[in-house]
N, C-alpha and C positions, 0 to 999 in steps of 0.2 A: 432382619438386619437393622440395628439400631445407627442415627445419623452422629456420626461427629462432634465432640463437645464443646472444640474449637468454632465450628459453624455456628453454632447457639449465641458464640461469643461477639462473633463479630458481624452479626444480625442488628444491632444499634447501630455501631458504624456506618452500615450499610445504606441502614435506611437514611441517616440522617444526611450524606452524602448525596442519597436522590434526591433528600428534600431541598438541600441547599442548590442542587445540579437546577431543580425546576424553578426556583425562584428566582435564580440570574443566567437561567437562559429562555429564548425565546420568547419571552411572554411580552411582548410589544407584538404591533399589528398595525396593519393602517390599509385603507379602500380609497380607491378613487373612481371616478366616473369622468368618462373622457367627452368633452364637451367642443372639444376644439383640435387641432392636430400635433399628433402625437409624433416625433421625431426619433431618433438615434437614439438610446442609451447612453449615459455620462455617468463619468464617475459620482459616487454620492457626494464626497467633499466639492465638490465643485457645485451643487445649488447653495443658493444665498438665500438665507431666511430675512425676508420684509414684513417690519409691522408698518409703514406707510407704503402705498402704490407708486412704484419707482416710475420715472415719464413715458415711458414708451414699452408695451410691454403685450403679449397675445395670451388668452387663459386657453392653457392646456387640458385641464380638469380641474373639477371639483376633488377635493382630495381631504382627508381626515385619517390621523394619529390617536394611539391609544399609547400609553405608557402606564405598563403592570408592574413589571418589577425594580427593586432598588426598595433600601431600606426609607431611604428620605423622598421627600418631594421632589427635591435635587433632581436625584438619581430616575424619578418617574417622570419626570418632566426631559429629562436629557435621554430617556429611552425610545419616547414620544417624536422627538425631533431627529432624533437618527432614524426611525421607523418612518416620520413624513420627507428626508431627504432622500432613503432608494426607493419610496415608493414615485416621488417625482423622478427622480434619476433613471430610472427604470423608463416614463414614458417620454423622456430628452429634454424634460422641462430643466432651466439651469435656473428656477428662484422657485419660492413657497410664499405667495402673500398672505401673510396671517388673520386670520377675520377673528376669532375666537378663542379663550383659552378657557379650559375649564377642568373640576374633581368632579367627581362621579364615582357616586359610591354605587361597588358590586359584592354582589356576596356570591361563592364560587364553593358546592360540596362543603357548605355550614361553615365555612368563614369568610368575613368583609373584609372591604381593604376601599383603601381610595385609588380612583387610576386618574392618571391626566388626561386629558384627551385633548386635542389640537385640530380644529376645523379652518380651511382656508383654500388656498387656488393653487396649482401649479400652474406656474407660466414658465412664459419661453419671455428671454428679457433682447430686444431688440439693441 
């Protein structure tokens, strides 16, 4: 039984669709380590990103963002910071103090790229 000639056809299609599917989904990430107490769940829009230490304020964890995909820095950098607001939101923290921003090149199955990364605290903002 010989396959289809249509199938042969739309095997570029296919693949190129995966490729595009992996490149603007999922590929952000982010770790924390919980250092202090971890409260409720909140919605993500609801933490506030600080690059100065607001006055009163309790460190939830140590927390750190990676930003893989998006064609621009832009777009890796704004992957980054959605990936560090539900990983705080996630442990009730309602702010991100920013200590760090930085590229870091990776090479992934023989190709590089630059990713962002975002190292800083979850807290809980009194």
């Amino acid at each position: 039984m010989q396959p289809s000639k249509s199938i042969f056809r739309l095997l570029p299609l296919a693949l190129l669709v995966a490729g595009l599917l992996s490149i603007f989904s999922g590929c952000n990430s982010s770790s924390a380590v919980l250092v202090g107490t971890a409260r409720a769940p909140i919605a993500p829009q609801l933490v506030k990103i600080y690059y100065q230490a607001p006055s009163n304020f309790e460190v939830v964890a140590i927390i750190d963002a990676t930003g893989k995909s998006g064609w621009t820095d832009q777009g890796k950098m704004d992957g980054a910071v959605t990936a560090l607001r539900e990983k705080a939101a996630a442990l009730g923290a309602n702010g991100v103090l920013v200590e760090k921003v930085f590229d870091q090149m990776n090479t992934y199955q023989g190709n590089s790229g630059t990713e962002k990364k975002i190292h800083g605290k979850a807290i809980f903002v009194n």
